[in-house]
Every structure is written in C-alpha cells, then in structure tokens.
MARKOLGU-557192 format. One line per field, with one value per residue (C-alpha): residue number from 1; x, y, z. Coordinates in steps of 0.1 Angstrom, whole numbers. Layout:
timar	c(NUM|...)
c1	c(X|...)
c2	c(Y|...)
c3	c(Z|...)
***
This chain:
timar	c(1|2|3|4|5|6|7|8|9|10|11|12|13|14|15|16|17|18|19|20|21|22|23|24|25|26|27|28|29|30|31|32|33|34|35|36|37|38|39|40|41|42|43|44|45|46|47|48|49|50|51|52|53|54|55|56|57|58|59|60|61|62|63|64|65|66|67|68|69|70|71|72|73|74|75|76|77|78|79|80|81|82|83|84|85|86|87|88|89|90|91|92|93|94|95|96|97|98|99|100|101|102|103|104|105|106|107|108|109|110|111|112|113|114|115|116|117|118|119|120|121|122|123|124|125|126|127|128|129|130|131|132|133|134|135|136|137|138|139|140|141|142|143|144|145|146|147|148|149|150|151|152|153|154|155|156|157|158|159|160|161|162|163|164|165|166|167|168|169|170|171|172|173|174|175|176|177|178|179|180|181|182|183|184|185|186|187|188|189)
c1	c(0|14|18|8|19|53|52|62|38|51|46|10|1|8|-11|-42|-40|-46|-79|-61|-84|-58|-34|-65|-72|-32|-32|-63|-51|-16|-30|-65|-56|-30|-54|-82|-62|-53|-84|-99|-72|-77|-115|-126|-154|-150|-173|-167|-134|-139|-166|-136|-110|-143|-145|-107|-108|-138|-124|-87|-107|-131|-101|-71|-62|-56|-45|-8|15|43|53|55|18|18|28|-1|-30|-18|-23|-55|-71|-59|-75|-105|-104|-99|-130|-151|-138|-149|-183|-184|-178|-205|-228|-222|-225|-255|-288|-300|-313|-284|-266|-281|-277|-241|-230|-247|-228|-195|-201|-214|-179|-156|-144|-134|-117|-98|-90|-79|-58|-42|-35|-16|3|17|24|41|61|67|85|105|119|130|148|188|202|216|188|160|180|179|146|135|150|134|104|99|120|113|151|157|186|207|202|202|233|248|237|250|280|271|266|228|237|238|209|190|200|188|156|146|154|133|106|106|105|77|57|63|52|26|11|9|-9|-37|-41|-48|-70)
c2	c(0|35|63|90|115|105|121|150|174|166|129|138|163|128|108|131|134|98|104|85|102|98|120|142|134|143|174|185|177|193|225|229|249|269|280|286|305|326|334|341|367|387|384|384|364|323|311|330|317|284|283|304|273|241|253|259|223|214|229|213|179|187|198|172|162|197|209|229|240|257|265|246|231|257|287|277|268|303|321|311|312|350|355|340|364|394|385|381|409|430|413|427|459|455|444|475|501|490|480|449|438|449|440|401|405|414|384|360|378|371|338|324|332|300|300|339|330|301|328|353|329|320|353|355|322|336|373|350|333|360|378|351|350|386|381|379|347|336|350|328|296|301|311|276|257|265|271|255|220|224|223|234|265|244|220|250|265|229|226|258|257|292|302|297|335|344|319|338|369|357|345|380|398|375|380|419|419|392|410|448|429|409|436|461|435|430|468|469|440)
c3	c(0|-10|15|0|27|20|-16|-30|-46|-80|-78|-60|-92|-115|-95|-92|-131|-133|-109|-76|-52|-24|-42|-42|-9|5|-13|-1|37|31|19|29|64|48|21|42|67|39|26|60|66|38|39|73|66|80|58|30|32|35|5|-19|-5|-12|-44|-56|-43|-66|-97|-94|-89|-119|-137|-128|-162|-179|-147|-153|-123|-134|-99|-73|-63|-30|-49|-74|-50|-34|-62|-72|-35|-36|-72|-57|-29|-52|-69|-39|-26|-61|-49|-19|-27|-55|-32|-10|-39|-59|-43|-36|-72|-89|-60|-67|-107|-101|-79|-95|-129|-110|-95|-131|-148|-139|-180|-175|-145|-160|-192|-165|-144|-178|-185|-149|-154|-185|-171|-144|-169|-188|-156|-148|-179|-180|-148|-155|-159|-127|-110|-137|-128|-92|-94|-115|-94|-64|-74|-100|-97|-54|-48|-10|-13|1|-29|-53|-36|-43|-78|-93|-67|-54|-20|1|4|-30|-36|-12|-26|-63|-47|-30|-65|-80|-57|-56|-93|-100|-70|-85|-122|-108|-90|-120|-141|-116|-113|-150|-153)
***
C-alpha cells in the first residue's frame, strides 16, 4: 500500500492526473488549512473563506487532467485562492454600492464566470512566466530551481555551486520583481 503522505507534490500532481483520489485526498489535507487560513485573513469572513477554498478544491478535482503547475503546487494553490479572494472581494464591494437587485444581478454575474476565470488565471500564469523570464540569468535559474524543480537552497546552492547566500539573494530579486510585475498586471486588469 502506498503512503501517500510521504510524496512529493510533483509525484502527487501525477497521481491526481490519473484520478487517484488519495493523491487528491493528501493534497487537499496538506494545503487545505493553509489556504483557508489565507483566505480568511484577507477576507474576514470564516465562511466566505472556507466556501472560496471548497471550491478551488472542486475545480482542481473537476479539472485534474488539464491541470498545469508551473510553480510549485503551493505557490499555485496560493495564487489562485488569492484570485478567488480578489474576486469576492470586487463582490463585496458590489454588493455594497449597488442595491439589492443589482446588487443580486451582479453576484450571481461574478459567481457564473468559472471559464473567465480560467482565461484570467491563464493570463496571470503567463504574465508570471513572462516575468521570470526577463529576470537575469543567474537570478532565472535560481529562481527555477526553487520554485519551480522544489530544490531546497541548500540544494540550489549545491547545484549551481554558489553560495545559500547568493541563492537567497537571487531568490529575493526575484521576488521583488515578479511581485512589483505581478502587482501592475492585476491593477490593470
């Protein structure tokens, strides 16, 4: 019998494309708190919250076989929790401007769009990718690797026989510039 706990995201990703409901199952435990703790923070609303984190859950399972992490699994399940957030967030503050009719017409307008909000989150996976790329060499690889591959910086330092330093050095560039890019492409969506 397999343990799935013992596995790492990767192999769990392959295994839930092949509809292993354990893989499913893990992944779900590893990540449901963290996601839900996230969610809750930004929207002060438990059960908001947890509905934003059920249905990431719902979609990923509905979706398993075209499903694409580029990132690591975290980094991806982050992302779209915090996309769902925004969005129920732009809700809310519908909600609070228009009256109650329009105030209806325009949820149900935003929580009937799950193909938009694949497009959209398409469009940020490829922003994303787009940044990394532009990010100098050294700092790309280091970046990949970590993120990407889910090399420790010990591991990175190890493989590209740099410092954990200078790894950690690359890895705060390339968060300051993804962040500053990332940031300027939600404002203009």
């Amino acid at each position: 019998m397999q343990t799935y706990s013992a596995l790492s995201d990767v192999e769990l990703l392959a295994l839930l494309r092949e509809g292993k409901h354990a893989a499913f199952a893990e992944i779900y435990n590893r990540y449901w708190k963290k996601l839900y703790t996230l969610a809750a923070n930004k929207l002060d609303d438990f059960s908001e919250a947890e509905d934003i984190v059920q249905q990431l859950f719902i979609t990923i399972w509905e979706r398993k076989e075209e499903l694409e992490v580029l990132s690591t699994l975290s980094s991806y399940l982050a992302v779209a929790v915090k996309y769902r957030v925004y969005k129920a967030l732009a809700r809310i503050s519908k909600t609070m401007h228009y009256g109650d009719d329009q105030a209806n017409e325009a949820a149900l307008d935003v929580l009937d769009d799950s193909t938009q909000q694949w497009l959209e989150f398409n469009e940020v996976k490829q922003r994303l990718s787009m940044l990394v790329d532009s990010l100098p060499e050294k700092c790309r690889l280091v970046y990949q690797l970590s993120r990407e591959q889910g090399l420790s910086q010990k591991q990175v330092a190890e493989e590209l026989d740099i410092s954990e330093k200078t790894v950690k050095n690359h890895m705060n560039r390339a968060y300051k510039t993804l962040k500053t890019g990332l940031r300027s492409f939600f404002i203009s969506l």
